[in-house]
N, C-alpha and C positions, 0 to 999 in steps of 0.2 A: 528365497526372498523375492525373485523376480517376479515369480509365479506365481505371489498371493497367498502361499502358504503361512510363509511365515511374514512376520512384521517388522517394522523399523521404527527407530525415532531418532531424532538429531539431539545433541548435548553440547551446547554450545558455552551457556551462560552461568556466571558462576556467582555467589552471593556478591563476590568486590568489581566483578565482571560482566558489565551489561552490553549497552551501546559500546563501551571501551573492550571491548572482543580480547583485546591484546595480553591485558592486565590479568589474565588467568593463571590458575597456579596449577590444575592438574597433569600430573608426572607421568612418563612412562620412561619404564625401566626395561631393556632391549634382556630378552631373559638368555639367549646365548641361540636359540634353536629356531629362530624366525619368529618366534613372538614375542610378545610385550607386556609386563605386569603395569596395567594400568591404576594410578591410587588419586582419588579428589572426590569432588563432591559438585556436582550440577542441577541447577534449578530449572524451573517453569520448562519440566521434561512434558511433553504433552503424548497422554497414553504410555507413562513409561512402563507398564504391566499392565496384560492383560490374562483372564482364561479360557480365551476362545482362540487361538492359535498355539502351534505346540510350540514356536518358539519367538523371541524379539530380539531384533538386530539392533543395539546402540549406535550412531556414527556418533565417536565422541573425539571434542579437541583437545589433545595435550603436548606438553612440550617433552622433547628430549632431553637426556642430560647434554648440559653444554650448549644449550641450544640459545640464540638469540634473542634479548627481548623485545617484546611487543608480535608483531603479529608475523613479523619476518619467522619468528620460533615455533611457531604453531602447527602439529601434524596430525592429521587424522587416522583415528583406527574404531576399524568394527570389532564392535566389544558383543557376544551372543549372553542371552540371560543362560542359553544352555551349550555346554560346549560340544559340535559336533563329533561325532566318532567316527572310527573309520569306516563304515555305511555311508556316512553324511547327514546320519539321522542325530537329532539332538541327544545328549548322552548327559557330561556329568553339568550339574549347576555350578556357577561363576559363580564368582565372587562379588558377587553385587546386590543390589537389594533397595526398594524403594522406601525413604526415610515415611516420609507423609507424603499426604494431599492436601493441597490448597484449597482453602476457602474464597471461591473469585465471586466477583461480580456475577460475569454471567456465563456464558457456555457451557452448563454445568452437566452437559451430555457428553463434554472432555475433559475425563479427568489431569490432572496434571499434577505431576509430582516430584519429589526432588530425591535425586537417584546420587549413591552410595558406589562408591568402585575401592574395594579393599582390595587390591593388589590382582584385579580380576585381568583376565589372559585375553589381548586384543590383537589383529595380526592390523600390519597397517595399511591403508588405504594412499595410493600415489607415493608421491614421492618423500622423501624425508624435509618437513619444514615447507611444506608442500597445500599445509592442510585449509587455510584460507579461502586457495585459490580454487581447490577442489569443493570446498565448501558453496561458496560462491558461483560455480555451475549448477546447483541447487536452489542458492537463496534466489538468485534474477529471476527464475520461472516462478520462485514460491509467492514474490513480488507480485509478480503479475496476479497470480491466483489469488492473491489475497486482494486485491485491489476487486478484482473479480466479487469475492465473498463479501466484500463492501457493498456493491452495484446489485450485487442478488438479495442481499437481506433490506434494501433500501426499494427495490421493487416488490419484495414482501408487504413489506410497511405501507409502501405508497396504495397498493392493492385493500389491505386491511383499512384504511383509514379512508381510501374513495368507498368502498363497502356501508362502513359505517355512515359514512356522511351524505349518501343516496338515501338513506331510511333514516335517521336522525332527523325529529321535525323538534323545532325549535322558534320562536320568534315569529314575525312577521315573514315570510318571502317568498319572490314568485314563483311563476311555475309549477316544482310540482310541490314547494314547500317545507321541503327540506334543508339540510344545511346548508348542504353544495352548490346553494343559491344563493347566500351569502357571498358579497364581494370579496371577503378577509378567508374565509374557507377557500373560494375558489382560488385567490390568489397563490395562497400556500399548495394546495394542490398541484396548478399550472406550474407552480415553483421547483415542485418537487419533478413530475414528469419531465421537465426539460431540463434539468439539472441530471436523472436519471439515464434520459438518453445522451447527453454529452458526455457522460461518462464512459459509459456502454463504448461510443464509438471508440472514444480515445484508448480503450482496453484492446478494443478490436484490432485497430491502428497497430498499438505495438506488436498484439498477435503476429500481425502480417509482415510488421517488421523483423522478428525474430524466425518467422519460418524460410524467409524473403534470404535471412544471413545465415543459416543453415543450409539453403540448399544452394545457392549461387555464393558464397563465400564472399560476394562482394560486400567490402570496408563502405560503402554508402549507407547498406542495408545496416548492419551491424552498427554504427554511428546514428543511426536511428531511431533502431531496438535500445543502445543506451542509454538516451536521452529520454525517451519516452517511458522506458521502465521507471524511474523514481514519479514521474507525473501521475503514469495513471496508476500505480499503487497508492500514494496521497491523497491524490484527488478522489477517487472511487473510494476509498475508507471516508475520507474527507465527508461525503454528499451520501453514504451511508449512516453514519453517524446525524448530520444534517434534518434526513429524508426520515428516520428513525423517532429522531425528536419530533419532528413536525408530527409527525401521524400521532405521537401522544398527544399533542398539545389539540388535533383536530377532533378529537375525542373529547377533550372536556375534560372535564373532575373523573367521567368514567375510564382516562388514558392511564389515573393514577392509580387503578383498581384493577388487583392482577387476571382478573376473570374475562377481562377483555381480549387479554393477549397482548395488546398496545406496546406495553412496558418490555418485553420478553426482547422484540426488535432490537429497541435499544442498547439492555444489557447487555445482550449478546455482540451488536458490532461494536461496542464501546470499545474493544483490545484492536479492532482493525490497525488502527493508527498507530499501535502503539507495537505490535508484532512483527517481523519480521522488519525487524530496521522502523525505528520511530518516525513519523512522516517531519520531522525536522532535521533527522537525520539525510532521509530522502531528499531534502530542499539541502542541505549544505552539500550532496551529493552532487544536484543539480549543479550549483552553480561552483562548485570546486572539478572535481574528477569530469565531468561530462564536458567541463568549458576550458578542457586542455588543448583543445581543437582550436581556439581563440575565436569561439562561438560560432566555428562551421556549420554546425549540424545544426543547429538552431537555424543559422541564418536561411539555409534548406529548407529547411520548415515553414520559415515564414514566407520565402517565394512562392512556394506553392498555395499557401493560402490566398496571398495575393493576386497571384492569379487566377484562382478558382474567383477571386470578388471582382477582378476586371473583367471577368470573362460572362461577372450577371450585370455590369452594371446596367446594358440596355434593358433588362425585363424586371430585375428587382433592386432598381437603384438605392433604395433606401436601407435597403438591407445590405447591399454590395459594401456600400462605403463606410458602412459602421463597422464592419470586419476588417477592412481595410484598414481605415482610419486605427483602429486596434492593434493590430498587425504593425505597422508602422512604430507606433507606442511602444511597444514591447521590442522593437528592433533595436529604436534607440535607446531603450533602458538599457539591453543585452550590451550594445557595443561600450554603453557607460560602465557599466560592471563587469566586463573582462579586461577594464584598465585597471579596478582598484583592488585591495589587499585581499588577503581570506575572510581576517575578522569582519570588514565593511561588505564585504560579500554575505556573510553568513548573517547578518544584523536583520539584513532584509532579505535571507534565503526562503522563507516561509513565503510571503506576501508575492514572491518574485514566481515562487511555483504554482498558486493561484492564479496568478494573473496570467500568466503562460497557459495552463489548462482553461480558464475562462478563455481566451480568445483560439484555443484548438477547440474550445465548445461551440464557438461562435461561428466555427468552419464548418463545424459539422453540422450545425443546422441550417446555414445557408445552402449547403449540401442537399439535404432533403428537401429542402425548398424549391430548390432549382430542378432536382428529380420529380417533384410534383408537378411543375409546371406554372409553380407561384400562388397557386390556389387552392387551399385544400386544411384540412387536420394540419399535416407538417409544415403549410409554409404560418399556418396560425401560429403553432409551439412555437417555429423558429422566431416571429414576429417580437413572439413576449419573452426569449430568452434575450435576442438582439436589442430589444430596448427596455428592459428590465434586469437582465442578468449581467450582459456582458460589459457594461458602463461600470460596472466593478473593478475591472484592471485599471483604471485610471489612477482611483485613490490607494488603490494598490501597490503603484508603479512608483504611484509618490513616495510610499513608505519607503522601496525598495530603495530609492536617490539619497535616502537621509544618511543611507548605510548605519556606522555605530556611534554616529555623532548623537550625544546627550545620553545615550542609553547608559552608561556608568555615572551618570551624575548622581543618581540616585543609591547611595550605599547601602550594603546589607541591612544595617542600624536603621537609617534611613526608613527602608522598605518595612522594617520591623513594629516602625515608630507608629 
């Protein structure tokens, strides 16, 4: 498996068993000899067969007998499609079997499928009840990487759609007459670009924060790497998603038309947000489990912003204060929402992780800015993020104050009606 030979997939989710991880029912039965007859049934298995490697590794969750509900009961074991022999070479076939494949949206170069475990032979992985945690040393990197495949397919798009709209003549306009001379093209563009690179950064950011807490073990680093992993997995699907549409829309009638390729972007980042931990999941993350610190690590974050912005204010005042000014905003919301409940937390958990990644955007183009010298392509982009983009956490922050007052006024019937 290490070595590429053979393959893996993780089996997490189960038809009653989503986001709610906990609520799963597949059994393992301890067979007396060090393994396990694993029996359930798991979905959106991505790659669960294939015929191009001799063998595939399941990590799949299940509970022991007697074992605790929710997710405290939960243990991992490696389930093989073939069972190794004493060589180590794959021998007899488990007991398992892919039911079907999903008809999705988009991705459709991965298959995914929903996989069968009839009482098939799994040795266990860590400790007993254990399985979450060891899970979770998997999903935080897989976060990252997906936040990533957000940011990559949104610089596809952004590429496709500048392409197009270089040689697209349409209308009246200057230059050389093309789209991208349009105020409302260029807009979205400039839009897309510095919404891509603030992404980028903040991806990079946690990078360095997670290798920063590996290799120095210091609890700074680490408190960091936590915080900034729910942001830039969010955000980076968040501005994938975004960057995706846009580029259909900067196409025209022809973004609707699958010959362009336009559409393909899209479809395909549409699950970002939705994999690997739902990006609302991500935002109640934020502001639940990461704000046990009593908004430590946040507050961290925001000094140093602040002072990369007092540190420009003599060369690019106008830039400096608007990050600032930002920063500030968002200190005081934090300190506001680590006084109040979960549910008032989570009302405005969404709104509150935008507006957080807006102004770590806002840092990072003041960044480039200042690395330029104030003058140049990047202190431009940063110009039009800072006074176009990042004026967005404000009404944001608002949201985030109201917490879950009026949100139930409206009842199911209601909503229905």
């Amino acid at each position: 498996l290490v070595s590429g030979e053979w393959c893996g997939t993780m089996n997490l989710t189960e038809p009653q068993a989503g986001s709610d991880v906990g609520a799963l029912r597949t059994k393992a039965e301890p067979k007396g000899d060090g393994t396990y007859s694993i029996t359930g049934q798991k979905i959106y298995i991505s790659w669960g067969d294939n015929d191009f490697t001799v063998n595939v590794c399941h990590l799949v969750l299940a509970r022991l007998p007697e074992a605790a509900p929710g997710t405290k009961g939960i243990s991992l074991f490696m389930v093989p499609k073939y069972l190794p022999g004493d060589d180590g070479n794959p021998g007899e076939r488990n007991d398992l079997r892919v039911v079907s494949l999903e008809h999705k949206l988009g991705i459709h170069g991965s298959p995914t499928a929903v996989m069968e475990y009839d009482g098939a032979t799994g040795w266990l992985v860590g400790e007993e009840h254990g399985g979450m945690a060891a899970m979770f040393t998997m999903m935080n990197n897989a976060r990252l990487g997906v936040g990533a495949q957000g940011i990559g397919v949104a610089e596809a798009a952004f590429q496709h759609a500048l392409a197009y709209a270089r040689d697209r003549k349409q209308g009246k306009a200057p230059g050389t007459g093309t789209i991208v001379e349009h105020a409302d093209v260029r807009r979205m563009l400039t839009a897309m670009k510095a919404d891509i690179f603030a992404a980028r950064v903040i991806a990079y950011e946690c990078a360095v924060a997670i290798d920063m807490a590996k290799a120095t073990g210091d609890e700074t680093w680490k408190a960091q790497a936590a915080i900034l992993t729910p942001i830039a997995k969010a955000f980076g699907t968040d501005v994938g998603v975004s960057v995706a549409d846009a580029g259909v829309q900067i196409h025209g009638g022809m973004g609707f038309i699958e010959e362009t390729g336009a559409g393909q972007f899209l479809r395909d980042v549409r699950i970002t947000p939705i994999y690997e931990g739902t990006n609302g999941i991500q935002s109640m993350d934020l502001v639940a489990r990461k704000m046990m610190d009593g908004g430590d690590a946040a507050y961290r974050l925001l000094d140093e912003i602040e002072t990369t912005a007092e540190a420009a204010r003599s060369t690019l005042p106008d830039l400096a204060e608007a990050v600032w000014g930002a920063a500030e905003t968002l200190r005081e919301t934090t300190e506001w929402l680590v006084g109040e409940d979960l549910n008032d937390r989570f009302a405005g958990a969404v709104p509150y992780l935008r507006a957080f990644a807006r102004v770590l955007g806002g840092n990072a183009h003041l960044k480039a800015a200042i690395a330029e010298g104030g003058k140049g392509p990047r202190t431009a982009l940063a110009q039009f993020y800072l006074k176009r983009l990042l004026p967005e956490h404000a009404a944001l922050l608002a949201q985030v104050r109201e917490g879950a007052d009026g949100l139930y006024d409206l009842s199911p019937d209601d909503l229905a009606a």
